[in-house]
C-alpha positions as CSV (number, residue, x, y, z in Angstrom):
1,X,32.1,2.6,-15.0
2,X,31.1,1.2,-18.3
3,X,28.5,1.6,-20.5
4,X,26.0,-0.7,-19.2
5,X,26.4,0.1,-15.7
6,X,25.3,4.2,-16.4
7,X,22.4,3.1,-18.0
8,X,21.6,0.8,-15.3
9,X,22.1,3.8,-13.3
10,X,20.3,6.3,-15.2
11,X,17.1,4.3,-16.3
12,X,16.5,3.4,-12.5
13,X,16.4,7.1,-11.5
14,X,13.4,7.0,-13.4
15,X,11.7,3.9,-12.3
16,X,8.4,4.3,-10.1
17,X,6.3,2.0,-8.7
18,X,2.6,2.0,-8.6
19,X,0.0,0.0,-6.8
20,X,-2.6,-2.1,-7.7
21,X,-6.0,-1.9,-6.5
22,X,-9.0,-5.0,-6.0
23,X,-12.4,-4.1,-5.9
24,X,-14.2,-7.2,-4.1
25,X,-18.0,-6.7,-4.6
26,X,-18.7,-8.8,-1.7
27,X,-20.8,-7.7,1.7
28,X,-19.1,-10.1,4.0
29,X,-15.7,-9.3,2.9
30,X,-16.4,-5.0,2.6
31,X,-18.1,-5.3,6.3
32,X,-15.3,-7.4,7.6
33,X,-12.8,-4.8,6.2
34,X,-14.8,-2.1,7.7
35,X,-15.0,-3.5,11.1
36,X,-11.3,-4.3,11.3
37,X,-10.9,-0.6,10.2
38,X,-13.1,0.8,12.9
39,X,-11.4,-1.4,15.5
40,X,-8.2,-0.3,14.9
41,X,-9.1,2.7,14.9
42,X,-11.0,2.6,18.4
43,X,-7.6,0.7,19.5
44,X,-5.8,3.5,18.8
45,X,-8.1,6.3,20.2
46,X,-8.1,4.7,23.7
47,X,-4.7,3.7,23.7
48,X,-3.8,7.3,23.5
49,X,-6.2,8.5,26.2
């Protein structure tokens, strides 16, 4: 291999990702998020029983 292609190789053994986060300071969108939340989560609950 040549030169390029190990550091290719070793600079993305070190690569990471990361995530970004939004913080929407808005009631209709935080309770919609929360009621699709709970619903899946009551999905899933009686699925299972």
């Amino acid at each position: 291999m040549d030169q390029v292609a190990w550091k290719e190789l070793c600079c993305s053994l070190f690569d990471y990702k990361t995530e970004k986060y939004v913080i929407a300071k808005n009631k209709k969108v935080g309770i919609l998020y929360r009621l699709v939340q709970v619903s899946i989560l009551f999905y899933i609950l009686l699925s299972s029983f």
